[in-house]
N, C-alpha and C positions, 0 to 999 in steps of 0.2 A: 504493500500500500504506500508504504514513504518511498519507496521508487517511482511507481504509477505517480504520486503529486507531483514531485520533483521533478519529472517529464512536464506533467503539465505547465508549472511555472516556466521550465526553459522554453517551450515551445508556443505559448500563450500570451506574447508580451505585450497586450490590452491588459492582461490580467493582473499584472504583475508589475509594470513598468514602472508607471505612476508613482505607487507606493514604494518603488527601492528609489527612485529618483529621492523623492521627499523626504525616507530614513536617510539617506547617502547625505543630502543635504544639511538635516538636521543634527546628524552621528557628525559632520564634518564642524558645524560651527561648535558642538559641545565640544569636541577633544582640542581645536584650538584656542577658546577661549580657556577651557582647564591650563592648557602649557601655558598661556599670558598668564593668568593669575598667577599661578604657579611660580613664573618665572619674576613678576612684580615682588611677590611675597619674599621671595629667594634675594632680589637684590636691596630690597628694601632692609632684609635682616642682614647682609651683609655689610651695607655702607654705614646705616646704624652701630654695626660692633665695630666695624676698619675705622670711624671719626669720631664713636660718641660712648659705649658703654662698656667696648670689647664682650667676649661671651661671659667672662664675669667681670665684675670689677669691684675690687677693694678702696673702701674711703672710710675715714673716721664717722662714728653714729650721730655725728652732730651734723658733717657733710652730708651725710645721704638724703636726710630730712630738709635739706634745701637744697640738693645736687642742681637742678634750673639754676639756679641762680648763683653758682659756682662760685660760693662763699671759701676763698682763699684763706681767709683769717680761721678756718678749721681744718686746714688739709692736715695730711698725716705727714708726725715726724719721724726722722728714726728710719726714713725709705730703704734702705743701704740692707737693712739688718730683717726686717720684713720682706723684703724680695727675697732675698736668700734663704729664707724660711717657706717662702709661697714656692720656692724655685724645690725645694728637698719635699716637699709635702707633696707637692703637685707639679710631678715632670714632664705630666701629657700635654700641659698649657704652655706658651709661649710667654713669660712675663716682661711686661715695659711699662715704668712708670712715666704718668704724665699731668701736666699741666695745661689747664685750660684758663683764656685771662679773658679780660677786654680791654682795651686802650685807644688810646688817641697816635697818629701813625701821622706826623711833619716832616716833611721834606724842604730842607732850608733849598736857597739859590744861592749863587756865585758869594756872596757878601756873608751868609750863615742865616739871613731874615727866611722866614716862613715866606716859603712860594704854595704852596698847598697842604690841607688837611683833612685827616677822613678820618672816623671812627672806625676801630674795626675789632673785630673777635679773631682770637690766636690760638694758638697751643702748641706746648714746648713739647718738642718731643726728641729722644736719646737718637738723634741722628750719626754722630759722630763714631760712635760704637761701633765696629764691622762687624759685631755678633749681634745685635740689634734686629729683633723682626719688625722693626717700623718702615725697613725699609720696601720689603715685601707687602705689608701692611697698609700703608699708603703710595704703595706704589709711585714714591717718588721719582723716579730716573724716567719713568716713561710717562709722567706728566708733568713733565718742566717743559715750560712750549719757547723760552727764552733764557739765556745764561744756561747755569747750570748746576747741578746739586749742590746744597753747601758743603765742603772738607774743612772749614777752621773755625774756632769758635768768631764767633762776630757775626758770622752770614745769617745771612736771611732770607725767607722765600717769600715771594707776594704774589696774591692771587692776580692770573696775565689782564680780569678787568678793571683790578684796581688800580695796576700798575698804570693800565692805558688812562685810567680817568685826571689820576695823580702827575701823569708823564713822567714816571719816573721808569729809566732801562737798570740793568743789571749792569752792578760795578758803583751805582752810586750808592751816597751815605745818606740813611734814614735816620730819624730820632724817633723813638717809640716813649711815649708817655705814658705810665702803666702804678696802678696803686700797689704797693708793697703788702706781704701779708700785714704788717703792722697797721695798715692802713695809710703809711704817709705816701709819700710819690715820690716816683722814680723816676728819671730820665738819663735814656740810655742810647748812645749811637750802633748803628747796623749796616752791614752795607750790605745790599742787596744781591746777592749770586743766583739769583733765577727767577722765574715769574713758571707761575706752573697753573693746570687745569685741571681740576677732575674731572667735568662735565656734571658736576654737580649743586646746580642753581645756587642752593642755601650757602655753600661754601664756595663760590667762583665769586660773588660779591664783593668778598672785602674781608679776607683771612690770609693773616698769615704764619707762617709757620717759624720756631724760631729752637735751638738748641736747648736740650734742656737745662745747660748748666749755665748757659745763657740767663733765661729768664729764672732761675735759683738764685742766681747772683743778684740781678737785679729786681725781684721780689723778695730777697732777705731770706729767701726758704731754702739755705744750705742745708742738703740733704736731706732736703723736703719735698712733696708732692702733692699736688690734691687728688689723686687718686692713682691705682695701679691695675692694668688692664690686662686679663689675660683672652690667652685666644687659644684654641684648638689650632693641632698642627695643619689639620687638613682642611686648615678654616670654612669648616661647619658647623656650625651651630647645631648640639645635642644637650638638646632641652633638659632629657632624665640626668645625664650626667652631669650636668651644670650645675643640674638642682639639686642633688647628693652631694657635690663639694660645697654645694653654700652653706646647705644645716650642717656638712660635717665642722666648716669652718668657724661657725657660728656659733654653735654649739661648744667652739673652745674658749669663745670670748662672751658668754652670753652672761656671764656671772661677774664681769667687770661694772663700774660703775660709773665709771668714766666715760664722758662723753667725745673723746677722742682713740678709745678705743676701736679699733678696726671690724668692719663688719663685710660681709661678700653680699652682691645684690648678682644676680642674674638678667641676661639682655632681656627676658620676658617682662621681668618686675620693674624695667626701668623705662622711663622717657615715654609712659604711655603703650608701648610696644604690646601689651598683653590686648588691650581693647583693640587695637589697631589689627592685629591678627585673628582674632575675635568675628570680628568686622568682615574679616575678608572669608573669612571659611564660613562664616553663614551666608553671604552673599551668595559665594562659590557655589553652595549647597542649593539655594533660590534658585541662581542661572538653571543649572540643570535639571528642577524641578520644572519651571517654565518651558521646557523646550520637552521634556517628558508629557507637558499637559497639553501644548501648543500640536506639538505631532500627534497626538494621540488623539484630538480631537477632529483633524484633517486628516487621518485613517480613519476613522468614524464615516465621516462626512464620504473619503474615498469608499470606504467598504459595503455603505448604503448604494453608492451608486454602482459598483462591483455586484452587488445581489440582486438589483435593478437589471443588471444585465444577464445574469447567471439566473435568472427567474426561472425561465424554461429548464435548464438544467438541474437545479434544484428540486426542483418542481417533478422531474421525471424520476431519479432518483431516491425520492421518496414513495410517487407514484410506485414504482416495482419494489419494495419492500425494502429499501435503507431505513435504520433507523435516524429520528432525527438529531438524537443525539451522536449520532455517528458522522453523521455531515458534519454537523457545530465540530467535532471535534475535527473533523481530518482538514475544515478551513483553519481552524487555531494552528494544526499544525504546520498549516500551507504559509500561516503567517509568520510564525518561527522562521520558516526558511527565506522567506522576503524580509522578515527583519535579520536575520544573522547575515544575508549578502550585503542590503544595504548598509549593514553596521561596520563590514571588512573593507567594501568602496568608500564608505564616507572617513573609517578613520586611516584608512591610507593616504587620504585627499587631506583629513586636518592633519594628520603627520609631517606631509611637506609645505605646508604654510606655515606648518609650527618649527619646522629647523631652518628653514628660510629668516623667519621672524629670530628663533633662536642665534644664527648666524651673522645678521645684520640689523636688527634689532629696531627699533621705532622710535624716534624722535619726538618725545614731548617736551622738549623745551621750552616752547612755546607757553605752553600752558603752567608750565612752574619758574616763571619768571619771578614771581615773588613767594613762591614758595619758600619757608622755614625746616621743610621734609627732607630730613637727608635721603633723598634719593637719585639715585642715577639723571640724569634727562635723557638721558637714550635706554626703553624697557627691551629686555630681552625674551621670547617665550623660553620656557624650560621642560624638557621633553624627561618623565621620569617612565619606569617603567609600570604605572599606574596610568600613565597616558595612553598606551596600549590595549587598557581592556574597559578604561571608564564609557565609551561612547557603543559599547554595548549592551549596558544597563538603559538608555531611553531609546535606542533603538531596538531593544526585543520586546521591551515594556511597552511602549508607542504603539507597535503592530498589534501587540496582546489585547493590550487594552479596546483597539479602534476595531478590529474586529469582534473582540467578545460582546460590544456592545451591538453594534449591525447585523450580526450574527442570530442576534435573539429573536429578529423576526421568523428564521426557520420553523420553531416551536409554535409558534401562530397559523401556521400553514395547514389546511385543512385536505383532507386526503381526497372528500366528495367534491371539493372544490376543482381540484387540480385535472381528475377528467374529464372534467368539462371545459377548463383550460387547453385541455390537450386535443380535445375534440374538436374546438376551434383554431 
């Protein structure tokens, strides 16, 4: 019997066409929009841990309770002796302490007098180090779009729009005005060895980056930091793990009473990140309910006018003694096999728009011009091995569904009726 249908689907293409076009089509936008999300979510947690919380990060409990607003006058002392402690406890992470400021960023003229000024957000980071994973990290070397990485203490990076607003090139001397943990002020000269880009709106504005024993110095925080970041080697972000070093870490320090003692927050618990992820997998979840109820109602719609046509055949069928429940089913399973085709066409077809997309990626710059979101402005799709079989859950469901319901007229179908249909 599943031979005899399967002939008839191949051989019947009124029958069948329609409905694989539509699953093909539908099976097609699910599995691309999964790898876009997917792939959003994916850069979005990585630019967040590479600029802002790493996948753990250690700060004093006074710090964390205002980490926003990157209260320096509580960062953690004693860096030196606490890395090497996070480094023996925990080898699977990558540790690098750092500093995040804000200041005022002058650039004298020929004379020394102020030719321009801009506010800007910074942070120190262990550049100089050649065991250092910041530089992996931030991918410094291949986003210096002018000059060049910094090698001696003094340097400095600016982001290449600030640099252009300010006119300032690489090789000149900046002054960075910047408040001391103590709260007094600082000012401190830089000269500038590169102008760099991440392609990432919130940070191409007006950041720049500075050594860390630079800004220690000129913050007063000799072996000091406001926080320390760690990362996975294979920089992924794993949530259970992450979360197990935090209570294990926490749990050493939870009986102190000091408000500079050190505590571990995880990328999830920080910057919002947990709601924001939240956000996107119930969405995820919507999208492809939508396109389960959207299909499934125009296989309805198809499958009514498929039984409009299949009248007479249905009709004779039961006519010589099929049962009716025997039709209802050998159409469900007719639909099975127009949804499992449509569903291997359609996700082969989002496959290659998803590595297309994966490969070259999409341009929203435009749209995060003032964004605050550490994210990319170019989104990438990301094809995991869940991408492969998700777009055959609304496309077997779709077909299931839109026939089971069109189907039900069968059972309505009257046997003294039908020979007199047949008669005529």
């Amino acid at each position: 019997m599943i031979a005899f249908l399967w002939k008839g689907i191949m051989r019947d293409r009124s029958r069948s066409l329609f409905p694989i076009l539509i699953v093909t089509t539908g099976v097609m936008l699910t599995v691309f929009i999964h790898a876009y999300i997917h792939g959003a979510i994916t850069m979005l947690i990585q630019t967040t841990a590479h600029f802002n919380t790493g996948h753990v990060r250690v700060m004093t409990k006074a710090y964390a309770k205002e980490a926003d607003q990157i209260p320096n006058d509580l960062a953690l002392l004693g860096t030196d002796t606490l890395l090497s402690s996070l480094r023996k406890q925990f080898p699977e992470l990558a540790w690098t302490p750092r500093i995040r400021f804000g200041g005022l960023l002058d650039v004298p003229d020929d004379r020394g007098e102020t030719r321009a000024q801009s506010p800007v957000f910074g942070f120190a980071a262990d550049m100089l180090n050649g065991n250092s994973p910041e530089w992996n990290v931030l991918n410094i070397k291949n986003s210096v779009v002018r000059g060049a990485a910094p090698s001696k203490r003094g340097d400095i990076l600016i982001a290449d729009d600030l640099a252009a607003k300010l006119h300032v090139a690489p090789g000149e001397t900046v002054t960075l005005i910047v408040s001391t943990m103590n709260g007094s002020m600082s000012v401190k000269n830089f000269t500038v060895s590169g102008t760099v880009r991440f392609g990432i709106s919130a940070m191409d504005r007006g950041t720049i980056i500075a050594d860390l024993a630079d800004i220690q110095s000129a913050m007063d925080m000799e072996n000091g930091s406001g926080e320390i970041l760690g990362f996975f080697r294979d920089d992924v972000y794993h949530a259970e793990q992450a979360n197990d070093m935090s209570i294990m870490f926490n749990a050493q320090h939870e009986h102190s009473a000091s408000e500079f003692a050190p505590v571990m927050g995880t990328l999830r618990t920080q910057s919002g990140m947990a709601d924001y992820l939240d956000l996107i997998d119930a969405y995820s979840g919507i999208i492809i309910g939508i396109f389960v109820v959207a299909m499934s109602i125009v296989l309805w719609n198809t499958g009514l006018t498929g039984s409009l046509r299949r009248y007479g055949e249905i009709g004779v069928r039961i006519a010589i003694g099929e049962e009716k429940g025997h039709v209802y089913r050998s159409m469900l399973v007719e639909s099975v096999f127009t949804g499992f085709i449509g569903s291997a066409f359609g996700t082969l077809l989002g496959l290659a728009i998803a590595y297309y997309v994966q490969e070259h990626g999409i341009n929203i710059g435009d749209m995060m011009k003032n964004s605050s979101i550490l994210m990319s402005n170019v989104i990438r799709a990301r094809i995991t091995p869940f991408t492969f079989v998700i777009g055959f859950l609304p496309g077997l469901l779709a077909t299931l569904l839109g026939t089971a319901v069109s189907g039900i007229g069968i059972f309505k179908r009257e046997t003294a009726q039908l020979f007199k249909e047949l008669e005529t």
